[in-house]
C-alpha positions in Angstrom: 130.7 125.5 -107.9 127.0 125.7 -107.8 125.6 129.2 -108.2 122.3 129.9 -107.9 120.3 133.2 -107.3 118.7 133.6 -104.2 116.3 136.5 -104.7 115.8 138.8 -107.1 113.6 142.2 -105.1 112.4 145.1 -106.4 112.5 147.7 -103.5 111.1 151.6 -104.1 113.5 152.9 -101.8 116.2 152.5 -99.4 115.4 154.3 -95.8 119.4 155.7 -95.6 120.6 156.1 -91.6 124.6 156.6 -90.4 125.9 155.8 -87.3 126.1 151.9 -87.9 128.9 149.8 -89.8 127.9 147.7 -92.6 128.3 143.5 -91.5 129.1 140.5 -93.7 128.2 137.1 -92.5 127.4 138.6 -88.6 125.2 135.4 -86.7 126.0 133.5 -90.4 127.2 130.1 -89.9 129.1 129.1 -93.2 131.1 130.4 -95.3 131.3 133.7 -97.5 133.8 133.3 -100.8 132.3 137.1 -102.0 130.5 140.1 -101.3 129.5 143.1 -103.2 126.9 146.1 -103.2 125.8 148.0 -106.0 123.9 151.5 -105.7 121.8 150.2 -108.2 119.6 147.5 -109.4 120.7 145.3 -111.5 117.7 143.6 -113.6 117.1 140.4 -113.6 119.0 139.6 -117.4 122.2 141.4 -115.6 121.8 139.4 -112.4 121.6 136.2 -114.4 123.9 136.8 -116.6 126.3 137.2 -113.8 125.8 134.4 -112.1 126.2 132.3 -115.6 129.9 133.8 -115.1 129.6 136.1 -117.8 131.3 140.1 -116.9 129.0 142.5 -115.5 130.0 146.4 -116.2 131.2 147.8 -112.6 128.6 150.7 -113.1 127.3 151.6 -110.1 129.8 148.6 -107.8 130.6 150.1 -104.4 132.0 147.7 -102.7 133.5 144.1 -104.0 135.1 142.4 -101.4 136.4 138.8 -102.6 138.2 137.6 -99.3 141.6 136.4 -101.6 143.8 138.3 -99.6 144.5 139.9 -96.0 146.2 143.3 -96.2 147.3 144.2 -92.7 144.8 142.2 -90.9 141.8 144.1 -93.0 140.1 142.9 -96.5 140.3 145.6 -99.2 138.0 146.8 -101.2 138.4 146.3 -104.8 135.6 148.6 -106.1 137.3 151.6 -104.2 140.5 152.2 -102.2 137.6 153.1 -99.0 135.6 150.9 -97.7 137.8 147.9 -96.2 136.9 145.4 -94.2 137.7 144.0 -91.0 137.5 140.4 -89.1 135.8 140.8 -85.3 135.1 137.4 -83.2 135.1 134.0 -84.3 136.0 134.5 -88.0 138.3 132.7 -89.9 140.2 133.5 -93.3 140.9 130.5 -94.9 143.5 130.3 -98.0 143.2 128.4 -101.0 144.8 128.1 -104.4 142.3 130.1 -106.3 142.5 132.8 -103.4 140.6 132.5 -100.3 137.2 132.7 -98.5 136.4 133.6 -94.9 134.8 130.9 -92.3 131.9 131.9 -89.9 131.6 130.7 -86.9 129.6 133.3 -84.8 131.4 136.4 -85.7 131.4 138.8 -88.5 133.5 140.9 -91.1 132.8 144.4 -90.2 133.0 147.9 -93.1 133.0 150.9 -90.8 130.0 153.6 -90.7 130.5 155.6 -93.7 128.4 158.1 -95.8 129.2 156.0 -99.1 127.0 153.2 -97.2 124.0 155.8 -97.1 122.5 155.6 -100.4 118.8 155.2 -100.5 117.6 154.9 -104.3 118.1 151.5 -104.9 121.0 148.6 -104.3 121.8 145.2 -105.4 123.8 142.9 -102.5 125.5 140.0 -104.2 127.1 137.2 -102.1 128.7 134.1 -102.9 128.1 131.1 -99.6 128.2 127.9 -98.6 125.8 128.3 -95.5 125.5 125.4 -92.8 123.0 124.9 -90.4 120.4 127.7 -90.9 122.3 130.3 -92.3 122.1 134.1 -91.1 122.8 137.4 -91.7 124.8 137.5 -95.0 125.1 141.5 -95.6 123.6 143.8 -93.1 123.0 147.3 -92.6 119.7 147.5 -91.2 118.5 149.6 -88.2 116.2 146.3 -86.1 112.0 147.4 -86.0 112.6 150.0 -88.6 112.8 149.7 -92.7 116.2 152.3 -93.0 119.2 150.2 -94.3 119.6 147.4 -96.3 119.8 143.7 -95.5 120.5 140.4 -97.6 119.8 136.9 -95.0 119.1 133.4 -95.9 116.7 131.1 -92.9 116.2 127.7 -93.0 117.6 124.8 -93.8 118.3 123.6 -97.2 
């Protein structure tokens, strides 16, 4: 596997909303292996450290979804028992020895509304893909024309 790190942001603050669900891989064409979202920044020795598959401390990990399994139709969260997720649409888990990932082919992995998803201080949104075409929407809770959420996507090809 080739892991590389796709930005590295340093944002003042978050502008938190409620009312929406969190999305993983929504308009994404590809395929997502991992997601997770920390209520904190990581610095950039942490984030590369990380993706030189060395441990990171779970300080500050809210959600860590890994796509190896499907518990009743719904991906858990292995950060904390809330927080699952769901497949909507034209989503595909696909199984593999070393666990599993989840396809994307114009639908999205949904984590319901939730005050745990409105944190505003600061976040880190980690994701592991294999995008095709031009990518997408790879973690999203962003209200559209405003700056409240958070939102990780990758555009263009390459």
């Amino acid at each position: 596997r080739r892991r590389t790190v796709v930005a590295v942001d340093d944002l003042p603050a978050i502008g938190p909303f409620t009312g929406q669900p969190m999305t993983i891989g929504k308009g994404f064409s590809g395929d997502i292996d991992r997601a997770r979202v920390y209520t904190k920044a990581l610095s950039e020795q942490q984030i590369k450290a990380h993706v030189d598959g060395k441990n990171l401390s779970d300080n500050g990990l809210l959600g860590d979804w890994t796509f190896d399994e499907l518990v009743d139709g719904k991906f858990p969260n292995l950060a904390r028992e809330e927080l699952v997720a769901e497949m909507h649409q034209q989503v595909r888990w696909v199984k593999t020895e070393e666990g599993g990932y989840v396809r994307y082919e114009g639908g999205r992995v949904e984590v319901p509304d939730d005050p745990l998803l409105n944190f505003s201080r600061a976040a880190t949104l980690e994701a592991w893909v294999r995008k095709r075409g031009r990518g997408g929407l790879v973690i999203d809770r962003c209200r559209w024309g405003t700056v409240r959420g958070f939102r990780l996507e990758i555009i263009g090809h390459g």
